[in-house]
One Martini backbone bead per residue (centre of mass of N, CA, C, O) as a GRO file, in nm:
protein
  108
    1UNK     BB    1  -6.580   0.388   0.319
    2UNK     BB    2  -6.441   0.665   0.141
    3UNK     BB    3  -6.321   0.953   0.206
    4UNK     BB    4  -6.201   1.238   0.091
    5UNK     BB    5  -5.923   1.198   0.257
    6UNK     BB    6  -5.838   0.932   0.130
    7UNK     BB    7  -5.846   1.003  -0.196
    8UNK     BB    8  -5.636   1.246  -0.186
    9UNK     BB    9  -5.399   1.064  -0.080
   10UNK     BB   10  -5.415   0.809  -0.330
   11UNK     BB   11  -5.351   1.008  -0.503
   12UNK     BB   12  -5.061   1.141  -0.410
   13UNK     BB   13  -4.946   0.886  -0.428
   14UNK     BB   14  -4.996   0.800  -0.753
   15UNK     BB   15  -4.835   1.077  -0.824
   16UNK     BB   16  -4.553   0.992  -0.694
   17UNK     BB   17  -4.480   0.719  -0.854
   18UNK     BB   18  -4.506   0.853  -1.145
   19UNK     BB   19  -4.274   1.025  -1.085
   20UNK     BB   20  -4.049   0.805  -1.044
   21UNK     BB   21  -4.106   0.676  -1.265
   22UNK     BB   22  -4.007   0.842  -1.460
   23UNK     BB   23  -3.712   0.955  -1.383
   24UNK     BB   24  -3.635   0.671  -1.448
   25UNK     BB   25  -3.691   0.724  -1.751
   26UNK     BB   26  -3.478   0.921  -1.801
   27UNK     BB   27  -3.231   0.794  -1.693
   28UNK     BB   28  -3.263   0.525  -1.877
   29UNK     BB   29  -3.242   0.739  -2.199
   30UNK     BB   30  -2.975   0.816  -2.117
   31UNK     BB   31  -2.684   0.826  -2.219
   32UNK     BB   32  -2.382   0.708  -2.178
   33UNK     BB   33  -2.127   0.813  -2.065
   34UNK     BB   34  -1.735   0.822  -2.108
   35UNK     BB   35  -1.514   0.698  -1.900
   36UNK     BB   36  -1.207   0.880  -1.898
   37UNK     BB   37  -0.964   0.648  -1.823
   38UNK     BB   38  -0.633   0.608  -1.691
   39UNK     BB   39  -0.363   0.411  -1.782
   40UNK     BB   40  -0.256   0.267  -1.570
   41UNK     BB   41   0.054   0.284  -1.353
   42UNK     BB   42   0.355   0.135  -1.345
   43UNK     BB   43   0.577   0.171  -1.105
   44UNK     BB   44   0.893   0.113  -1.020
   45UNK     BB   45   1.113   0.052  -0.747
   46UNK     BB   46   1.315   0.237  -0.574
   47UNK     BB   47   1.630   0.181  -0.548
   48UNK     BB   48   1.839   0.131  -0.264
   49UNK     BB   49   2.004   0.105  -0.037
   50UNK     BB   50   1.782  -0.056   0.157
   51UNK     BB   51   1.674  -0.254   0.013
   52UNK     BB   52   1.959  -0.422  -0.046
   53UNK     BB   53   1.977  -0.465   0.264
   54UNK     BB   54   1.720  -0.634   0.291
   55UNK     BB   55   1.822  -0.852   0.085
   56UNK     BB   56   2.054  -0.942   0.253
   57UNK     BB   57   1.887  -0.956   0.547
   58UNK     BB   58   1.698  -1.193   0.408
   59UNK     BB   59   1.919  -1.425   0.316
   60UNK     BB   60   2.078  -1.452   0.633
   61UNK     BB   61   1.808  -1.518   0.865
   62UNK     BB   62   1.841  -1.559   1.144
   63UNK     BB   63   2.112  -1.409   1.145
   64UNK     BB   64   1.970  -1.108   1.128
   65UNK     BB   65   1.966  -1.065   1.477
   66UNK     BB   66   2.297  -1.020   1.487
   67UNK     BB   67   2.321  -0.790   1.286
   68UNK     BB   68   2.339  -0.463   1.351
   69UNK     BB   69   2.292  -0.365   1.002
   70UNK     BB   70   2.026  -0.547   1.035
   71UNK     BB   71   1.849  -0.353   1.237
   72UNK     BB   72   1.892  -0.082   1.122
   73UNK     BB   73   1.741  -0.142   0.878
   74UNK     BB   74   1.427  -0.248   1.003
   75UNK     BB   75   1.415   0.034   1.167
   76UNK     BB   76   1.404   0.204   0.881
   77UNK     BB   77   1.206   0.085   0.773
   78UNK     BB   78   0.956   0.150   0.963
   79UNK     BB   79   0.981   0.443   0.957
   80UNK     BB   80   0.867   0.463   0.680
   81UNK     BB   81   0.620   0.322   0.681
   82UNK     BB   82   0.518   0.506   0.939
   83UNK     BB   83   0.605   0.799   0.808
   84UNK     BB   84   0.889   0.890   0.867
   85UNK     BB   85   1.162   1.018   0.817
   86UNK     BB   86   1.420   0.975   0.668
   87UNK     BB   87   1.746   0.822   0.724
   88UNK     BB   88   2.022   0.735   0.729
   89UNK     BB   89   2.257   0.524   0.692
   90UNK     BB   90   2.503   0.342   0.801
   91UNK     BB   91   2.754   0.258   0.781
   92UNK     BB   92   2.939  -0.005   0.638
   93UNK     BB   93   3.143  -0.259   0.745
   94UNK     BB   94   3.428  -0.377   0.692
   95UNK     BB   95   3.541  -0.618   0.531
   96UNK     BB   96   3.602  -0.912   0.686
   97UNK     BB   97   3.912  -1.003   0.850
   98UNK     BB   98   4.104  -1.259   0.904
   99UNK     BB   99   4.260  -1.408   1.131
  100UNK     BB  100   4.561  -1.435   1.247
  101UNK     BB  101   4.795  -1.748   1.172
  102UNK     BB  102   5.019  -1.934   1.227
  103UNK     BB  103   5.182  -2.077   1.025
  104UNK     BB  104   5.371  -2.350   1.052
  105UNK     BB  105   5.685  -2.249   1.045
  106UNK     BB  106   5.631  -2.088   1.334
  107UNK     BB  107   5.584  -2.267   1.489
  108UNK     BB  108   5.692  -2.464   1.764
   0.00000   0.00000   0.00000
């Protein structure tokens, strides 16, 4: 048999029960706000002198680890990436000029 201090917590349950269903029947009565999203924005890439040069020295292949102007550009990328003041780049060194061989006429 049930003593009195059972049915008054059965009952303080069974009213906290139906307050949970109350508040969930409120608050699924409340009609839905629209969420006013702002509409995504793509930004291109800023082409700068790095990029440029990253896209040179990636069509390289291996030989871009053997290219001095492209290891700096490789470690410029990397601090950038992890967020470090970006530094200027190296001049680029001009453009290579084949080496003089002497024409047929001066052989001896």
């Amino acid at each position: 048999m049930l003593g009195r201090s059972d049915i008054f917590r059965a009952a303080a349950i069974v009213a906290l029960i139906a307050c949970f269903v109350a508040a969930l029947a409120a608050i699924n009565r409340r009609p839905a706000a629209p969420v006013a999203e702002p509409p995504p924005t793509v930004t291109a890439p800023a082409t700068d002198d790095l990029t440029a040069e990253l896209h040179r020295c990636s069509a390289l292949g291996p030989a871009d680890a053997e290219d001095a102007r492209c290891v700096a550009v490789w470690e410029e990328n990397r601090r950038r990436f992890f967020g470090r003041p970006a530094r200027p780049l190296p001049p680029s060194p001009p453009a290579a000029v084949a080496p003089a061989t002497p024409s047929s006429g001066e052989a001896r």
